[in-house]
Every structure is written in C-alpha cells, then in structure tokens.
N, C-alpha and C positions, 0 to 999 in steps of 0.2 A: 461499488454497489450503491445504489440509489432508491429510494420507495419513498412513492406517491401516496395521497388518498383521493378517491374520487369516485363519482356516482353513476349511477345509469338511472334514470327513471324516466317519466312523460316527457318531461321537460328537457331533461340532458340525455338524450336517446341513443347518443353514440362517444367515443372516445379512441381514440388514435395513441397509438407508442411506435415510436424508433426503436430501432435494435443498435446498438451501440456494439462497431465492432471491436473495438479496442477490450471490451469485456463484455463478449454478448452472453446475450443470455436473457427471457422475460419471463417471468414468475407472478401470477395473478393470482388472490386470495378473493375469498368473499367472504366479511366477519358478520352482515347484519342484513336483514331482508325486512321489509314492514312494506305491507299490502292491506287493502279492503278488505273488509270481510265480503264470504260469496253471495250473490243475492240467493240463492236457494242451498237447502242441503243434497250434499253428494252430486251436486252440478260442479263437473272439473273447470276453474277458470287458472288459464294459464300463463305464462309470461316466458318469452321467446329472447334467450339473448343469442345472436353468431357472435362469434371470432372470429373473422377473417384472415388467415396469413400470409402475406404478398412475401413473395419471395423475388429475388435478383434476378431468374431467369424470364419473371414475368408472369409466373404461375401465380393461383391462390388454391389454398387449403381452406376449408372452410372446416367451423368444428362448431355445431348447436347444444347450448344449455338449456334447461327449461326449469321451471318453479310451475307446482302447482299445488291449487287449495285444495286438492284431494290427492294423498300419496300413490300414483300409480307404478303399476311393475314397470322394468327395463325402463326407467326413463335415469338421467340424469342426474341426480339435483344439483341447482346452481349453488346449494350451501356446500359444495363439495370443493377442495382444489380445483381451480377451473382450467388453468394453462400452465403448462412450465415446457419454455422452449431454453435449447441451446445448442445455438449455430451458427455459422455465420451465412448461410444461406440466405438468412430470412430476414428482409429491408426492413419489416416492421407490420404491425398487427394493429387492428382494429376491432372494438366492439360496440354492438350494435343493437338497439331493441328492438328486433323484427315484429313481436306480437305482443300483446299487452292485454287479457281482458278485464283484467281489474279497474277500478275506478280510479283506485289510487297504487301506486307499486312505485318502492324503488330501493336498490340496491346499493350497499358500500362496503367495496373494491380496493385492496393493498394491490399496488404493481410495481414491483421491483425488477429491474433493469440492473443487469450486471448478474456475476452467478456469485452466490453468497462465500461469506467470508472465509478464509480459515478460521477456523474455532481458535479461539483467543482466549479462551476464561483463564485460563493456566497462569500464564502473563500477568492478566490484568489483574488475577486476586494477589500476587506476587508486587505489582506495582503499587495498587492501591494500600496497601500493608507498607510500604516503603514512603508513598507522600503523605502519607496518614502522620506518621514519625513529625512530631515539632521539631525537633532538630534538625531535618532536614530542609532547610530553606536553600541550598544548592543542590541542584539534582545533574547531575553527570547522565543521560543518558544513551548507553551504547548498544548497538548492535553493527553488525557487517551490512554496509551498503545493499542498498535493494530488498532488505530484507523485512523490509512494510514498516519499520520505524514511525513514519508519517501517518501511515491508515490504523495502525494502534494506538497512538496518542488521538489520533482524532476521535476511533469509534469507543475509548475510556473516556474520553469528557462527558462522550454525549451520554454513556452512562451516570455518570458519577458529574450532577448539576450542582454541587456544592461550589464549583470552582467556575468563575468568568476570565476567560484565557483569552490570552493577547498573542500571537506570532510576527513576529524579524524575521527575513529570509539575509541575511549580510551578505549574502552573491552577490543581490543588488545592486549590492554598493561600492562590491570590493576593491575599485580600480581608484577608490576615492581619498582622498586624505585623512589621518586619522583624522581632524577638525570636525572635518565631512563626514566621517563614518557615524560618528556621534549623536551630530546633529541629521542625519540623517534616522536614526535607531528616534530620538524624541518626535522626532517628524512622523514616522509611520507609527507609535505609539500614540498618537495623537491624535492620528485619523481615527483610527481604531476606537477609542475614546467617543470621539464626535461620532462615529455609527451606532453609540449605545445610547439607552435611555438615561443619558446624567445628564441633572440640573446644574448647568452652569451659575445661575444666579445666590446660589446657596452656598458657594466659595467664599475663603475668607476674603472678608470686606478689602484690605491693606494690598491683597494681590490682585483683586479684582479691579479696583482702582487702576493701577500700575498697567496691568494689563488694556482695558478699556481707553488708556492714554496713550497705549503703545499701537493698537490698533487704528486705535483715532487717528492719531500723527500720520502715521505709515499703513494707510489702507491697502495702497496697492502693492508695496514691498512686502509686506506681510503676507495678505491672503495668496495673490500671485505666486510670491516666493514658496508658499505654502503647498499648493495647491499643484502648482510644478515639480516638486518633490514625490509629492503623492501619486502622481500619473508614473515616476518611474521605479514607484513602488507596489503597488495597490492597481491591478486591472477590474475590481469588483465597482461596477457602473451603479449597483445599486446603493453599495455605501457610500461612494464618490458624492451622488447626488443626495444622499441624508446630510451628510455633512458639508455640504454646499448649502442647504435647506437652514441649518443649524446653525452655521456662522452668520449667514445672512439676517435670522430671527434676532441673534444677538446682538449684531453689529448694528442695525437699526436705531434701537432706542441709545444705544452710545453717540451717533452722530446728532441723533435730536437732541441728546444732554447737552453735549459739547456745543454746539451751534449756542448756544443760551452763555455761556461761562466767558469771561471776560478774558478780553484778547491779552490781556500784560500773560497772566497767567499761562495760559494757553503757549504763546512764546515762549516761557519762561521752560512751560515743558517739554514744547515742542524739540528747543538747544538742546535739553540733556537728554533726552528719549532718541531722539536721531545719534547724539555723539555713540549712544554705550549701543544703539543698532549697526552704525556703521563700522564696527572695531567687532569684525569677526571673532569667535571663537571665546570672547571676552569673560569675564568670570560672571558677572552680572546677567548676561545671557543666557550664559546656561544655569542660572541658579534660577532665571525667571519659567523657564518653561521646563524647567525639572520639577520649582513647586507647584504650579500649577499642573503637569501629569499624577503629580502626588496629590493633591488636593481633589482632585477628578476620582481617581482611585480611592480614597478614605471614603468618598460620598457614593461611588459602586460600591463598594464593600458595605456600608452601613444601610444602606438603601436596601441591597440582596441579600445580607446577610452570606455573602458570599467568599472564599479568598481568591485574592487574585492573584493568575498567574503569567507569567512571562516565559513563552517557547522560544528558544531560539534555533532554527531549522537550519537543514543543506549545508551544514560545515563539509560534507562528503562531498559535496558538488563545487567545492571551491580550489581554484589554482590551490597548490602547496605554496607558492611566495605569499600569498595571501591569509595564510590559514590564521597563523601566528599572529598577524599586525592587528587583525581582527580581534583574536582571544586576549591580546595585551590590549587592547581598548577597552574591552568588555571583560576586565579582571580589573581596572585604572576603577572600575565603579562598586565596584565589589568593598565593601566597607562595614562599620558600625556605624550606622545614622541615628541621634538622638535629635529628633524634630520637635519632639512635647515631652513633656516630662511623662507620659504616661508610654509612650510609645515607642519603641524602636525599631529599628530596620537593619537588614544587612546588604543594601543595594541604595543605589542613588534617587531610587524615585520610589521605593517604600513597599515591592511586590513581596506577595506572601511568598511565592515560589519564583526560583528561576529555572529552567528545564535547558539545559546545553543537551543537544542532540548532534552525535556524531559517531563513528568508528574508533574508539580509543583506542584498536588495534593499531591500524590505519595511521593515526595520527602518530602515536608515536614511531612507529616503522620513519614516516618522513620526520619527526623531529630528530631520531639518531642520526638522517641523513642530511638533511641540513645542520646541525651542531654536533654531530660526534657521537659513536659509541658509550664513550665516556659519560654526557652529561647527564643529570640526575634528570629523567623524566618525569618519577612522580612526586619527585618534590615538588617540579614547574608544575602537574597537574591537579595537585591536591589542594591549590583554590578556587579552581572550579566546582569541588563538589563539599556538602558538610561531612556526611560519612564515608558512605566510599560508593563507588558508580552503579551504576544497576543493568547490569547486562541484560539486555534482551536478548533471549533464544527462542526462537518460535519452531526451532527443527522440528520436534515432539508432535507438537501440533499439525504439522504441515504434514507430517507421513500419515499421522493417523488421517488425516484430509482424503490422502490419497486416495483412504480404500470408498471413499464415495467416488471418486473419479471413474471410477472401473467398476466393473460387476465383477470379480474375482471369486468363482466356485472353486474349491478346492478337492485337488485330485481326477479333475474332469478335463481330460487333455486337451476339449476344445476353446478350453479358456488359460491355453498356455500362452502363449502370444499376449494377452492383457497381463498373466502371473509375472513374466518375463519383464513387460514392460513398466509395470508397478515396482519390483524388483531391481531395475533398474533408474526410477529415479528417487528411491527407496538410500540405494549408493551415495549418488551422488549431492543429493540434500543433507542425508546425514555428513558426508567429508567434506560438507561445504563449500561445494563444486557448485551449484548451484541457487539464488537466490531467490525468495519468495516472488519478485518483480519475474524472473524468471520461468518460475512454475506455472504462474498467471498465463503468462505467454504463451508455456506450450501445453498448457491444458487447454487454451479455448478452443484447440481448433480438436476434428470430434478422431480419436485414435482409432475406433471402434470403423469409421468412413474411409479412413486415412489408404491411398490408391498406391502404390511400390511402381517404381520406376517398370515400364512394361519390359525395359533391356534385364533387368531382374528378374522379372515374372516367369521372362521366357526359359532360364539357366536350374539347375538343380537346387542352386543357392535361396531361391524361394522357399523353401521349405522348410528352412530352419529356425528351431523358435523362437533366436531373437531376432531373427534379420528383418520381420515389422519393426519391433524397435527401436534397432538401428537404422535403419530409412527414415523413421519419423524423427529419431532424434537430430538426425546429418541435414534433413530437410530445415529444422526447428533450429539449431545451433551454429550448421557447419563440421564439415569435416575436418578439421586442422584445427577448431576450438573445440569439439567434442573428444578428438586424440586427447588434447589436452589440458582436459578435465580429468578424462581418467588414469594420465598418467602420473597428474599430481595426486590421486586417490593411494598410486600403488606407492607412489614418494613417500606417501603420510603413511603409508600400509594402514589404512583403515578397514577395519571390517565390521561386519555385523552375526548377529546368529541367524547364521544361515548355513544350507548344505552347500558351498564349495564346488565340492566333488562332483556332485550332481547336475550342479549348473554350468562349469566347467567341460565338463562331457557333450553337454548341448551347444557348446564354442566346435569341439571339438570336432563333433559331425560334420559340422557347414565346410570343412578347412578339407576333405578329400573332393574327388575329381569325377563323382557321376554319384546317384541317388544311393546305387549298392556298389561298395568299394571294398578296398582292404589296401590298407596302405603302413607304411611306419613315420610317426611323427617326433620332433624330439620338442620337450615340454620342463621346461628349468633345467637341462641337463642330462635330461634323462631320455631313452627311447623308447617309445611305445610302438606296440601292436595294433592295429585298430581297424575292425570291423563295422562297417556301418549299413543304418536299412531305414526307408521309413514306415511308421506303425500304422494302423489301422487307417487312423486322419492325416494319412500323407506328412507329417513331421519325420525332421531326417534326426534318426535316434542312433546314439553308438548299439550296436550290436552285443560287441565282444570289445575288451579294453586289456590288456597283458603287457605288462613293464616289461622289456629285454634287459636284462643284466647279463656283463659277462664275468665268469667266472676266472680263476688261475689260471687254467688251460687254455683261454680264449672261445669257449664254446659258449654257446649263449642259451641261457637258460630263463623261464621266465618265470616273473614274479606276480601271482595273484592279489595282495593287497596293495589297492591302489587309493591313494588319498592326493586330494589338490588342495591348492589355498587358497586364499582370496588374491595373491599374488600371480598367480596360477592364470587364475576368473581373470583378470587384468588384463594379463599378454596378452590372452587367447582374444578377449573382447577388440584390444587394440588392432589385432591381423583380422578380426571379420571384419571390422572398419575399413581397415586400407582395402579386402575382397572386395567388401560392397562398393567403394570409391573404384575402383576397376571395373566391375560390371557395368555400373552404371555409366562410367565415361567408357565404352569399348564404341 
C-alpha cells in the first residue's frame, strides 16, 4: 500500500494513477477544498471533477463529482469519499477538472494504491512496549515466513519517528567470505549514512584527519571500491546519487588542502596509508571505518534526538549453509564497547538497537539438522537477543481482516458461498496453512466475480456450498498444494469454534450422484444414510442423515444422534477436492 498527496486546481487540472496489479486496488480521499467566494448571493457556481476508468478491455467508466457554493439536492459532493476501486480489470484512472466557475478552486486529494493493510495495532502496541524496554538492545524478531515481517516493521517506524533505522539484507552477500561479509554490512551501512542529513565536518578532528588522507591517497580505490559495493547492495538511484553528491562536496576541499601540504609529508603518508589499505581485512581498517560509522551515528542521534537502529532483513531467504556463517559474523560483533567514558554500546559500531529478523522456528528446525538433535539451540541463540524474542503473530488480525474481505450476512442462504469461503480461509490462517504474503494473493483477485470451470457448471456438483471455494482456492493455490495444506490442518487436528456437523453435512451433499439422491456413505468408520435435495436457492443440502449401526443379531438399526469433527470437516473437504479435480479435468 502506497499514498500520494496531490491537487486538482486551475492550474494542475488533471492527475493520472496506475493500478498496480501485484496489489490493486485505488482509494481517493479529499481532506480540504478552498474556492472564491460567489460573485452574487444564491448564484450556484460550480466545479466539475471526472474520474475516468480505463480499463484492459479498452472500455472507460466515467464517474462525475462536483462542489458547489450553493448546497444543492442529489448532487455529489466532492468533500465525500470520491473512488475506491478494486480490481484487476482496471489499467488505471484519471482525474480531471472538466468545469471550474470560480475564480479561484482547488482541491487536496489522498490516493492510495494497493488495498489497505491488515490491521496491525495489536502487534505494534505489543512491539512498541518491548523496544521501549532499555534492556533491550538485541531484539530477536520472529515470525513464519511470509507472514508481513518486513511491512510491519516498516509501517511501525513510520509510526513511532523517535527512531532513524538502518537495514542489511545479508542475501546480498551471502556467497561471500566472512572478510567480505563484514566489510560488506560497513559498506551498506555507510551508504545509508551518506543518504542522511549528517555533517561530516563535525567528526572528531583525529579521524577526520586519518580519513581525509586515506581518501586523498586512494581516491579511486576507495570511492570506486565503494561505490561498486553499493550497486550490489542498494538499487535506490535516488540515494545512490545523494551520496555521489556528498562524497564529492567532501572530497573537494580535501584535494585542495592536500595539493598545498608538502610532498615529504604526503609520502611519508602516502607509504603507510596504502600499506594498512592494501592488507585486507586488517585490524586498522576495520577500526577505521567502524569509527567513523560510529562517529556519523553519535552526530544523527544528537542532531535528531533520535536512536538509532539496525534491521537486519531475509535470514528466511537465505540458503541454510549460509544462514549460520552469517549469524556467527554478526554475533563476532556483538560485544561491550566502551568508546568514552560516558558511553557504552553493545555492538561494534554503537546502535541503540539491533532488530535480527527471521523464523526462529525455522532456524532452529535447520540447526538441529545440520548439528544434531542433541545440540543446545538456545544457548547458540541467546546472544542474539537481551530478553527473549518477540514473536510476531498477526493470525488475530488477519481473520478479523477477513470479515472486510466479504460481505457475510448471517443466516441468509445467499451469502453461503462467501460464509463458506471466509470459513474456509478462517482454517487454514489460523493452522497456519497459510501466510499473510499469501492471503494478499488470493484476496486480490475479486471472489464475489470469480467464473467455475463451465465442465463444473454444467455437473450437479455446482451447487454445493463450497465448491465456489474450492475452484477459487485450486485455481489460487493448486490442487496438490491445497490437499496439502489441509491435510497438514487434520495432522495438527486444529480446530476452531465452530459447527463441524453442520459444515460437514454440506461436504456431504456435493459426494452423491444427481441433485436428489439417497445413497450410504461411510464417514470415520462409520455408515451413513443420506438423503439429499437442493433448497429454495438451488444449494445441494442433506435432506435426511441416519448412522446405520448394526446390532448382535446383524440387523441394522439406526442411530439419530449424529455429531462430526473437524476431523470429519477434513476428509470430507479433501474427497470434494479430488471430485472437483475430476470434473474439471473430464
């Protein structure tokens, strides 16, 4: 999700948006209006905006707003919600000032691109309460892959501007030598750095010095060397060039000094500036541009009153041979640092916080399998974090989401098909079958539109109330990864409070062989009776449902109380699966 600000007025009379299919969806507000006043009383003067909506097929929708200085009936107003699309139909939307009769008019327009978030406050009052904690200067952050990790941290900073945050992606690097990993992490910490407002000139004198000579000497191994690192770090063109801009302002007035300074000298540092640059990895090199990240950082911090923090991203995205070389680098700095007598750290370069983001599930599942059952996990992981990890669960969040996803009236059989299908990914988020990345996916496209293969359409199997569902999910998932999701669901036997029975029954109907049948089914072991029909709005509903038991004498007698499980919900879901994958392939 994304949001713009922008105007409509004399001057800027039109405005254009993409629909972003990857997260479509456009949402236009309007917070403020200022116009002339009319020249006479009760003379309507009016202002005319279109929306235009170009769509893929090549159509347009048009949809008129208007504002006027005299409130009239059945109009509009543009001080209303003005758009909210979401589809993937539609290429992209334009708006336009058709009519204007004021002297002066103009409007400002929020438009948001992408469909809003899942509600997150749960979380983040939960997180902020936890890095709030001064003891916490390791922060372990976990959740299950896909699970919006990355878009939670991002949309908590933007809340909470007390903190100036830095991000590492170590993917980048991962194929790299510890050496390189390293120097890799101060390199991209460094750009990052140069894209902010910090005064270089304001560093201590003794480093700046050291540095300004080490520049001077080695212009092009440096900045080149620099700058080459950054390109396979950093795709952001716009801090690339800040910090092209920044170096360059600095490194100027250093070659004017040095040009002036007397060549013995100059030699003299030239010899030992090149010696301790060309001996990679050297102790002196990494003390030189660890203090100077430090140094950069004390003067953000003092400057914004701000702390500063260190993300470190996509350990979930990294090889497993990789995962470890990485966190034993990035634990080798992990320390007590006493720089000033007044000040301490517990990291190499002096950040308030450090954020490890990953699946601590995850992770350790591959550490017992690359080192053994046996070995102590959380002893290995207990210095990555001060207290202990802070799991992220957004499940809560994400069901309650859903009941926006759907219009779900309850008890009104024509919105069985949406109950059904909220219900069913209701399951599978909660037994985390599912991940937030996930949900995103197969909510964009619109369920409510969503066309059933016509080989189905045409079969009895149509009719039942989950087989929308199930087509939308087999389309969305696949049939052989959607089996088996829910068959890890009946693994875990998760369930929720819900009616079973009820819903189970509605598996039950779709599994006979014409719209009204009567058949016997066997269900955990058991045999049933079963009568089926469909009601008023064409759903196929059990009729009649009766247990056969047989008794001592082998007579079969039957048994009225009939209860299912979520066990039950399961099988039955998995065999309309495999039906529907036969309909559809006949």
């Amino acid at each position: 999700m994304k949001s713009e600000k922008t105007q409509i007025s004399k001057e800027h009379i039109s405005h254009k948006v993409s629909n972003n299919l990857e997260d479509p969806g456009i949402k236009i507000t309007s917070n403020r209006q200022r116009h002339s006043n009319p020249k006479a009383e009760n003379v309507a003067e009016l202002a005319i905006i279109e929306v235009l909506i170009y769509y893929f097929n090549q159509e347009t929708e048009t949809k008129t707003y208007t504002f006027s200085s005299v409130k009239e009936e059945n109009t509009h107003d543009i001080s209303d919600v003005i758009l909210i699309i979401n589809s993937t139909d539609v290429e992209s939307i334009e708006l336009k000032l058709e009519r204007c009769d004021f002297d002066f008019f103009e409007i400002d327009l929020i438009i948001q691109t992408g469909r809003d978030l899942i509600d997150i406050k749960n979380p983040i009052e939960k997180f902020l309460d936890h890095i709030k904690n001064r003891g916490n200067t390791k922060i372990l952050f976990s959740g299950p892959f896909g699970q919006g990790k990355t878009t939670f941290l991002q949309e908590f900073f933007n809340q909470n501007n007390q903190y100036e945050v830095f991000k590492v992606f170590p993917v980048n690097y991962s194929v790299a030598s510890n050496e390189d990993i390293f120097k890799y992490i101060k390199t991209d910490i460094l750009f990052q750095l140069l894209g902010k407002d910090v005064d270089f000139n304001q560093t201590d004198n003794t480093l700046m010095k050291s540095f300004q000579e080490y520049i001077y000497l080695n212009p092009k191994k440096t900045i080149v060397s620099f700058l080459k690192n950054v390109s396979h770090l950093n795709s952001n063109v716009g801090i690339l060039s800040k910090s092209i801009e920044v170096l360059n302002g600095f490194i100027k007035p250093i070659l004017e000094y040095h040009e002036k300074q007397n060549e013995a000298e100059r030699s003299i540092a030239e010899e030992y500036v090149t010696e301790i640059y060309e001996r990679e990895g050297s102790l002196f090199e990494d003390n030189f541009y660890s203090q100077l990240i430090r140094q950069l950082l004390e003067r953000i911090k003092k400057d914004s009153d701000k702390e500063n923090v260190l993300i470190i991203e996509d350990l979930d995205r990294m090889d497993p041979d990789h995962i470890f070389r990485i966190l034993n680098v990035i634990s080798a700095h992990y320390d007590t640092y006493q720089y000033s007598e007044n000040q301490e750290h517990h990291n190499k370069f002096g950040f308030d916080k450090i954020i490890l983001v990953c699946d601590v599930k995850n992770i350790e599942n591959i550490f017992h399998h690359k080192y053994g059952e046996k070995t102590d996990f959380n002893g290995y992981m207990n210095k990555y974090f001060s207290s202990k990890p802070f799991e992220y669960d957004n499940k809560a969040m994400i069901v309650l989401s859903i009941e926006k996803l759907f219009s779900i009236v309850n008890n009104n059989q024509t919105k069985l098909n949406d109950t059904a299908f909220k219900i069913f990914l209701e399951l599978l988020i909660g037994g985390n079958r599912l991940t937030l990345r996930e949900v995103l996916k197969i909510t964009k496209n619109n369920f409510n539109a969503f066309k059933i293969n016509e080989k189905v359409r045409d079969s009895y199997y149509y009719c039942g109330v989950f087989t929308k569902p199930i087509a939308f999910m087999v389309e969305s998932v696949g049939t052989t990864n959607l089996i088996k999701k829910i068959q890890k669901l009946k693994d875990d036997n998760f369930t929720l409070q819900i009616e079973f029975t009820k819903l189970t029954q509605f598996l039950v109907a779709t599994l006979g062989n014409s719209r009204k049948d009567s058949f016997n089914y066997e269900i955990s072991g058991k045999e049933y009776l079963i009568e089926i029909d469909t009601d008023f709005n064409n759903f196929l509903m059990v009729k009649k449902i009766e247990s056969l038991i047989s008794s001592k004498d082998q007579s079969v007698v039957l048994d009225a109380i009939i209860n299912f499980s979520n066990l039950d919900f399961y099988d039955l879901l998995i065999e309309n699966i495999k039906k529907y994958n036969v309909l559809e392939n006949i």
